[in-house]
Steps between C-alpha positions, in 0.01 A plus 500: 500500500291539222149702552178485303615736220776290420360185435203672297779671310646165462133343381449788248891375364443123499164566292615727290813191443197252412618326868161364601572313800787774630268783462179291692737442799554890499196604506402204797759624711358872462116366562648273822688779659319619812635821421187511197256550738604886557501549170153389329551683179871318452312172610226561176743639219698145635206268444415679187838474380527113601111427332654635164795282504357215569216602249792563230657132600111358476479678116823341391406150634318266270430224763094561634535389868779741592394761308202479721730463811654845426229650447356351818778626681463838331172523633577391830836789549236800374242367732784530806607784424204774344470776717137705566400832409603662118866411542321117442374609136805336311585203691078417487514547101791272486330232716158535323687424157707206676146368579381571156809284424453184708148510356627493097768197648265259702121661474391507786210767582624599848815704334292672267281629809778568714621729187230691498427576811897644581353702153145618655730563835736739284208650341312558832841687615482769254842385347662756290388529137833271401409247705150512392574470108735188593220359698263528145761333312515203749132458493547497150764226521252299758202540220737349240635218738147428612355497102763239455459289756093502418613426128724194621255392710254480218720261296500267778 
């Protein structure tokens, strides 16, 4: 019978094939095993993993509404699965920018607030000086998003 390791292995080989669907399944199986609960690390690295496929599928896809679905569904795996404490640091920065995302796609404010405050959170954790220069180039990204969605809105 096939244990956790296995299917990610097998996840990490469908993606890396450009098998979408195969490699989602994979990484479900891994995140529905009870077996994920005694290992909360395993449980993160899977959700991250999982976010950044679908984010990859959401990139390639040129149709709005699922775009925003994935990304949707992004949100909601890193949400499940983000541990506490400093071990949280990259799992939070990849959720903050998935926020920052949602915001750019459909605008609405609530995103862009939950963004920041996973980034004050980090801050307020004393992440490591890595984690802190990604967290200045996201709030850079936000500023940009944000000045373009002003400038849009000034059009209207």
């Amino acid at each position: 019978m096939p244990g956790l390791g296995d299917y990610l292995d097998q996840a990490h080989e469908m993606q890396r094939q450009g098998e979408f669907l195969e490699a989602l399944w994979c990484y479900e199986s891994v995140l529905r095993d009870p077996m994920i609960a005694e290992n909360l690390l395993l449980r993160q690295t899977t959700g991250m993993d999982m976010a950044r496929l679908l984010l990859a599928e959401a990139s390639r896809c040129n149709q709005l509404e699922r775009r925003q679905r994935l990304v949707s569904r992004a949100i909601a795996i890193l949400s499940r699965t983000i541990m506490t404490g400093a071990a949280r640091h990259p799992a939070a920065l990849l959720l903050a920018e998935v926020y920052g995302l949602r915001y750019a796609l459909a605008g609405e404010a609530s995103d862009l607030l939950a963004a920041y405050l996973l980034i004050d959170a980090i801050i307020e954790d004393e992440a490591p000086s890595q984690i802190l220069s990604e967290v200045e180039k996201l709030r850079g990204q936000f500023a940009s998003i944000k000045l373009l969605a002003l400038r849009q809105d000034a059009r209207l």
